[in-house]
N, C-alpha and C positions, 0 to 999 in steps of 0.2 A: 079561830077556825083551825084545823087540823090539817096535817099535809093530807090524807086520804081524801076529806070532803073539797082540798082544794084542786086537786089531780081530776077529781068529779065536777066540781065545774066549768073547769079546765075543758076538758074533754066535751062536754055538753058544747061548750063556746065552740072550738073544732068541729064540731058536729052540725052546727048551727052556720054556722062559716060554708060548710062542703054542702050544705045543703041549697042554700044560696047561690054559692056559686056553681049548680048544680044546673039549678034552672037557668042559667044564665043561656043566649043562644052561644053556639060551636064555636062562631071566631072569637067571642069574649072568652070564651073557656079558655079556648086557647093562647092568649094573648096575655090572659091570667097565670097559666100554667108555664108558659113562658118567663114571667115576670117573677113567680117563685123559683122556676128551677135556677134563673140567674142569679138570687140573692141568696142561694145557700154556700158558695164559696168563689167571690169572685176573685181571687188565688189562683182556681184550675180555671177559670172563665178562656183564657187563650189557649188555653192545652187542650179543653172541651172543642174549643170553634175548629181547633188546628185538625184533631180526627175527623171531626164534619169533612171538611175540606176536601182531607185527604180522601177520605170515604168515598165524595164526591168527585171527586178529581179521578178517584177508580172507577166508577159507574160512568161518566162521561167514557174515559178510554172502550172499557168493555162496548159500549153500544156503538160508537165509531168504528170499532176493530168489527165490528160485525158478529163477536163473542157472542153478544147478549142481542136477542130481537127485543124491541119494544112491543106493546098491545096499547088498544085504543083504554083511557080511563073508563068506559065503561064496563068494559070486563073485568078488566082488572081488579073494579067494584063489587063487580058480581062472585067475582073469584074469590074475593075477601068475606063477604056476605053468605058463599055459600060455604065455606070454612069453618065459620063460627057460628053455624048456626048446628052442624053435625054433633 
């Protein structure tokens, strides 16, 4: 077999894969999607969680300080919903 037709297999299998795990329901997806982005360099794996943190550690202050109001998740949903549907 030839690299060409094996990069085309290749790719079919990936394809076959994404499609699978496509239908999966949302928290599998998720939990999926998780599970690969952790196994591509767990090197930066603490350097990743450490900006979360931080990220988070900023978001908490801002809403405490009264910087930032919260809204109920339903809107929020909707806000998002009506965003990407424009």
């Amino acid at each position: 077999m030839n690299e060409c037709s094996q990069c085309s297999r290749v790719n079919m299998t990936v394809e076959q894969i994404a499609d699978e795990a496509l239908s999966l329901p949302s928290e599998a997806r998720a939990l999926l999607a998780d599970s690969l982005v952790e196994s591509l360099d767990p090197a930066e794996d603490g350097y990743i969680r450490q900006l979360w943190v931080t990220e988070a550690l900023r978001r908490r202050d801002e809403v405490r300080s009264g910087h930032i109001k919260t809204i109920p998740s339903e809107e929020g949903i909707a806000r998002v919903r009506h965003a990407v549907s424009r």
